[in-house]
N, C-alpha and C positions, 0 to 999 in steps of 0.2 A: 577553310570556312570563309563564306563569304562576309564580309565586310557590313553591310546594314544589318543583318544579325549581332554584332557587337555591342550594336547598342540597345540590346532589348535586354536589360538587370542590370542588377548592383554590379556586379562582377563585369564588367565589359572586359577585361583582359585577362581575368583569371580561366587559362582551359579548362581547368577540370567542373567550371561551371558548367562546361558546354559536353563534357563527357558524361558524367553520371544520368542513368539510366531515366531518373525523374525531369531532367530536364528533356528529353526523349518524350517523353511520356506527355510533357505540359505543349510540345508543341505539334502533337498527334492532334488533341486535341482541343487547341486551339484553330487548327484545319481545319475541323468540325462547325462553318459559317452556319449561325439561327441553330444550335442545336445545345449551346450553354450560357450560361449567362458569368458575368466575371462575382464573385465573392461578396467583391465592395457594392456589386448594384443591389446585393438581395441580403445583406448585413450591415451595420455599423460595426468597424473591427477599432478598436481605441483602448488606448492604456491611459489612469491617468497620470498624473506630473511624479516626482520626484515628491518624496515624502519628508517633511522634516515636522522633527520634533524631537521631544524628552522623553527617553525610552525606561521604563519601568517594568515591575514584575506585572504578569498578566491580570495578576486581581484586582491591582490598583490602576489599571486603564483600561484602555480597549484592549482585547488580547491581538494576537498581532500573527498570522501564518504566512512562511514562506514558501516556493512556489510547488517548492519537491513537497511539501507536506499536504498539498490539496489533492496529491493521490495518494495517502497513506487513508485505509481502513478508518483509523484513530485516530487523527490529528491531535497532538500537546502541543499547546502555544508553549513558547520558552519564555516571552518579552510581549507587553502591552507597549503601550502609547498614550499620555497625557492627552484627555478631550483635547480642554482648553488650549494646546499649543500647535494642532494639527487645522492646515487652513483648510475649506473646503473639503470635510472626512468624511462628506454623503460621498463624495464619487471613490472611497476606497471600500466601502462594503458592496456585496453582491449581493441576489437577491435568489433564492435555490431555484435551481434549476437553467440558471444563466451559463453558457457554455463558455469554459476556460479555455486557452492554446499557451503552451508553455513555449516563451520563445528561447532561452537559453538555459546551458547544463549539457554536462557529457548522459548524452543516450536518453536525452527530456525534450531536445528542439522538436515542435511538430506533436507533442503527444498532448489529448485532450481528456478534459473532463468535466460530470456535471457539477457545477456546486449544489452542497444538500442542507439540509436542515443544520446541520453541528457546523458551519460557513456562515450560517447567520449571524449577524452582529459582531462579525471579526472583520479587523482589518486584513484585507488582501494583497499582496505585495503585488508593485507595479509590473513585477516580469509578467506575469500571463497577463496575455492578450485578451480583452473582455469583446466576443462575437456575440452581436443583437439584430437578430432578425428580424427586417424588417416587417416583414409577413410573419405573425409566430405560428401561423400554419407551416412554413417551411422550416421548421425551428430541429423537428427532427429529419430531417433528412438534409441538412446542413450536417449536424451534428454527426449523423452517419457518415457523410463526406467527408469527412475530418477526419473521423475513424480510420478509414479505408486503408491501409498499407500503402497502396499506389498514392493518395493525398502527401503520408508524410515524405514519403521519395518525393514528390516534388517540392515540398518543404524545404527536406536537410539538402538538395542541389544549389537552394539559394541562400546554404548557408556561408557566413563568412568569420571571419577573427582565426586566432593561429590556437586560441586552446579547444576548446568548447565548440564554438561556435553558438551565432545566433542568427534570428529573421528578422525583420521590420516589418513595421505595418503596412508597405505596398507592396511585398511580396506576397503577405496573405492574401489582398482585397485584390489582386491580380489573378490568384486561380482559379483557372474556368472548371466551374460546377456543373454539369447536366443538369437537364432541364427533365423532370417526371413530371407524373400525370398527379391528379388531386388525391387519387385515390392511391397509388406510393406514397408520398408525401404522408396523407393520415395513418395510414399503417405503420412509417416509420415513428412517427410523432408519437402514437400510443404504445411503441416497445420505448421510445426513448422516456416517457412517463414510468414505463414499470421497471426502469432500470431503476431510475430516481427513487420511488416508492419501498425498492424491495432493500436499494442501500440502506436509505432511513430507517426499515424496518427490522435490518440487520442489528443497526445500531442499538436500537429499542431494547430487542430482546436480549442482546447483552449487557447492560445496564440494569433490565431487570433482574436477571441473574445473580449479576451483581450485587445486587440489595438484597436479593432474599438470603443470602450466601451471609452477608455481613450480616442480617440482622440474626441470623441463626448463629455464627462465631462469635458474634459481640462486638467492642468498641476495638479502634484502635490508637496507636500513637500517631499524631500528628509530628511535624519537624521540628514545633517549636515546645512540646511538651517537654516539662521541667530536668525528664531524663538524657531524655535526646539534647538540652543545652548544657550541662553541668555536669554530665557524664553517669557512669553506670556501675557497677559491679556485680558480676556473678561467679559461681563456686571455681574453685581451682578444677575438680574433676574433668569441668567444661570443655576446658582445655586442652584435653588429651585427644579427644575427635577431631575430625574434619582433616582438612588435606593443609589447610593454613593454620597451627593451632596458636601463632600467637597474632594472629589477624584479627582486631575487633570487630570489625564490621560484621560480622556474620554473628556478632550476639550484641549488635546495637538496637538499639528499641523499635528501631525501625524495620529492621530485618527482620526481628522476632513477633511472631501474634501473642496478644493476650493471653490464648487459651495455652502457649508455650509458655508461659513465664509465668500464671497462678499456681498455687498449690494443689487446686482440685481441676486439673488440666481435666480437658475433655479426651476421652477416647480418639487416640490417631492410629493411622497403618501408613508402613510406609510404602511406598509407588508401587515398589516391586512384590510387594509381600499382598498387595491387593489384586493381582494377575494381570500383570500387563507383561510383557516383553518389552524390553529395554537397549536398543544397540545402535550403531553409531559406524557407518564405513568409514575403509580404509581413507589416507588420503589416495588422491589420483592424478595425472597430469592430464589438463583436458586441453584438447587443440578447438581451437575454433573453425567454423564452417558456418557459411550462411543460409545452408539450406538440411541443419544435421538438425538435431533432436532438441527439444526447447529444454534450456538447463537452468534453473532456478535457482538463485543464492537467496540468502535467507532476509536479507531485506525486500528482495522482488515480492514474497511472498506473504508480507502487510503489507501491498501495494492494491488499492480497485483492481486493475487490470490481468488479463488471463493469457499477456504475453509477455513472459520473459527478455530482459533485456539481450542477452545470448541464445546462442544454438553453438551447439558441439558437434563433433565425430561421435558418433554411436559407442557404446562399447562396455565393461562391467563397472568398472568409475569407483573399485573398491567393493565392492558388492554385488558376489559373486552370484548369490540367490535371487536378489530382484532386480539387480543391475541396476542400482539407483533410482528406480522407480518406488513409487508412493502406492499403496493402499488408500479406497474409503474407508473414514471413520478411524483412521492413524494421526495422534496426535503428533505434530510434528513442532519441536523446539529449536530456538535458535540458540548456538550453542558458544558461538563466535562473534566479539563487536564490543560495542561501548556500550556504558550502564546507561548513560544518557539515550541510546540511541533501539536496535533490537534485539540486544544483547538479553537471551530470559523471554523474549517476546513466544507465546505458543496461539496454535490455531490448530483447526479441525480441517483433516483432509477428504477430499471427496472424489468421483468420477471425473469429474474437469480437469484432474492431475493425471489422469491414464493416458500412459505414454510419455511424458516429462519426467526429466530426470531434478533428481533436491541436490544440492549440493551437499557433502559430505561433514558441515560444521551444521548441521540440523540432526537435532538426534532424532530418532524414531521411537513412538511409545505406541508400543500395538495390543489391544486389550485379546487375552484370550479366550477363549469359552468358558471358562472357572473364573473370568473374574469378579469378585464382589464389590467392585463402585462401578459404577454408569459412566460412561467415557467423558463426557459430557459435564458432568461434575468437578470429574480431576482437571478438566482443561478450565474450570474457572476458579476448583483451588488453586491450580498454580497459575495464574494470567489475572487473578484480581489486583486491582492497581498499588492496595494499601495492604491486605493480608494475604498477596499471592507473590506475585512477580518478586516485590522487595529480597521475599527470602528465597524465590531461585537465584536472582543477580547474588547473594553473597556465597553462594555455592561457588563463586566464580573464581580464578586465580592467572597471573600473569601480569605483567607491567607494563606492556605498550597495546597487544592486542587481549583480551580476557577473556578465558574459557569456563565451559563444563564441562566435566568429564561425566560419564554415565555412573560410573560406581556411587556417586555423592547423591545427583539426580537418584539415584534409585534405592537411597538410604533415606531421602527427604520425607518426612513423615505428615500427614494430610491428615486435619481433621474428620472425625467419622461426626455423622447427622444420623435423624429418622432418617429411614430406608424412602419414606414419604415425599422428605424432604429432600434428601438427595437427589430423586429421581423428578421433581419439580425444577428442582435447580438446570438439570441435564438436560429436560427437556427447551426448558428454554434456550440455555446453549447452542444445540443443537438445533434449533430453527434459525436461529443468529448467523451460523456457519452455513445452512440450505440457502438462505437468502440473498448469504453472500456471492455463495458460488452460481446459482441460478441468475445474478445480474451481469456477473462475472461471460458468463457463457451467453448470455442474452446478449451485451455487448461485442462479444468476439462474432454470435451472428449476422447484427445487423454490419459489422464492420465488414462482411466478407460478402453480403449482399450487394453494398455500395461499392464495394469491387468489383462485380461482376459488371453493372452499370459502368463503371470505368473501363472495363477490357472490351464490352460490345462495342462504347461508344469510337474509341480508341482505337478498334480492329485489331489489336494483338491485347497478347498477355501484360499487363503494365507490369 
């Protein structure tokens, strides 16, 4: 290698800066003289300072997200931030639609996203990169840029540190961007609106759901309700079920709905007795491959994005009948993980999973032609925040990592509604999940467009 080439990056003596493919790639086209322009001249890319303050519960300050949580579905702040002791905290909020770049994190350096509406008026952690362009007509096709697979290869090439790894800010406002025509550029800018729109709109509809659900079940227990501090009692009979029987948690007020603990309980069925199919593959050893079948763990999948952090070998993965593939309209649970984290977490599957493989700690609930609840329904009895989820996590059992098992899951008994109302509730659901997955695949579009621009421009395949 020639010698003046050393000093062009961070890395001047690290080789394998100068082998990975991205770096390849940035200096194809950088050869490309008047035909891109660098990052920095057509954005502001800036992070702000170091954050100090008095960190409190979210309700009593600013609520506060970190940087892996601004691609979760549902962001839950954990921790706020005291107004009063944070200096200059205009420059930690975003404003929707401002594009984020994650500079550090095992399998996050390089990956972007829009902020949306549920971003507003939170504090932002410093790690992502806040990119403003200067033209906000170029705003989506930056954004696209960024998308691109061949972008984040030249990203993680300039990445450095021995765990993780991260980027800095002149390696981003370093990368040369092609140059489109006006009429690109608007094209992109309005799918990069209807990504935006159709997240927010996601969100909407499930909240509404939410509420009509609650207001049909009734109240529930809050954490600080007099039961849930001073403790509980219920029958000895109680006892004798579940897989932990002398586990309180699973008959703490928390865990338990109202309509479980009246005397004139409302009519339930439980999952399996309402026609769903209920199963769970074997485990599997999966080998990795970087150009094998996209394979999805169960946090990838409350994640915005439609690309899985892995690819595997092809093959049955435990599951001899669909080979670890996913059905539309399979409610798929997370079955493996932390209470705090997606451990209980459910979602609705759709066509944009055809051909990806779930990983094998997601159970599968598949409704069959006899069944009497709207799929749509049971995915927000059990996924609501306060009368849902609480009481799949205490279906849970184990000490360091925590499970479900299917037989409990499919004992778990679900309040019945008007058939009216059920199918209101479902319906909104169910636009909630279309939304998702149509900005989902909207994005992986425009991502593969802005590819294609990079491989013309670049003369091979990046």
């Amino acid at each position: 290698m020639r010698a003046p080439r050393l000093r062009d990056g961070a890395r001047r003596l690290d080789a394998s800066a100068h082998l990975l493919p991205g770096h390849a790639l940035r200096r194809k086209l950088q050869a490309q003289s008047g035909r891109y322009d660098r990052l920095g001249d057509l954005a502001t890319v800036w992070r702000p300072a170091s954050l100090n303050g008095t960190a409190v519960p979210p309700n009593q300050g600013f609520p506060f997200f970190r940087s892996s949580q601004l691609f979760e579905l549902r962001p839950k702040p954990a921790k706020g931030f005291q107004p009063d002791r944070i200096r200059d905290s205009q420059r930690w909020f975003v404003r929707p639609g401002t594009i984020l770049l994650a500079r550090t994190g095992t399998g996050m350096v390089g990956r972007v996203v829009l902020a949306r509406d549920v971003h507003a008026n939170k504090l932002i952690s410093r790690d992502p990169m806040r990119v403003k362009p200067l033209c906000p007509r170029q705003r989506g096709w930056i954004h696209a840029f960024l998308l691109a697979p061949a972008t984040r290869a030249m990203m993680t090439a300039w990445c450095y540190g021995k765990d993780s790894g991260y980027i800095d800010l002149p390696h981003v406002a370093d990368l040369p961007v092609p140059r489109v025509d006006e009429k690109t550029a608007a094209d992109f800018e309005e799918d990069t609106r209807r990504i935006w729109r159709l997240r927010d709109d996601s969100l909407r509809f499930t909240v509404e759901a939410e509420a009509l659900f609650a207001r049909a079940v009734g109240k529930t227990f809050s954490p600080r309700h007099p039961e849930a501090e001073s403790g509980f009692s219920i029958p000895f009979h109680h006892l004798k079920h579940g897989p932990r029987s002398l586990d309180a948690w699973r008959m703490h007020p928390l865990a338990c709905c109202p309509w479980e603990r009246s005397h004139d309980s409302r009519p339930s069925t439980a999952v399996a007795e309402a026609g769903f199919d209920i199963w769970q593959p074997d485990r599997y050893k999966r080998v990795a491959a970087p150009n094998g079948v996209p394979h999805w763990n169960g946090s990838d999948l409350l994640q915005t994005s439609l690309e899985p952090a892995k690819r595997c070998l092809d093959g049955a993965f435990g599951d001899p009948r669909y080979r670890g593939r996913v059905g539309p309209n399979w409610i798929l649970l997370v079955a493996a993980g932390g209470t705090q984290g997606s451990l209980g977490a459910s979602l609705l599957a759709s066509n944009a999973l055809r051909g990806h493989v779930v990983t094998s700690h997601v159970i599968r609930i598949v409704p069959r032609a006899d069944a009497t609840m709207p799929r749509g329904y049971l995915l927000t009895a059990l996924s609501h925040p306060t009368l849902g989820l609480p009481r799949v996590r205490a279906l849970a059992h184990g000490s360091v990592v925590q499970h479900i098992v299917v037989p409990d899951l499919a004992r778990l008994r679900v309040v019945r509604l008007h058939p009216r109302r059920e199918q209101a509730v479902a319906d909104l659901a169910e636009k909630a999940a279309a939304c998702r997955w149509r900005a989902a695949l909207l994005e992986h579009q425009i991502a593969q467009r802005a590819q294609t621009i990079l491989r013309d421009l670049a003369g091979s395949d990046p």
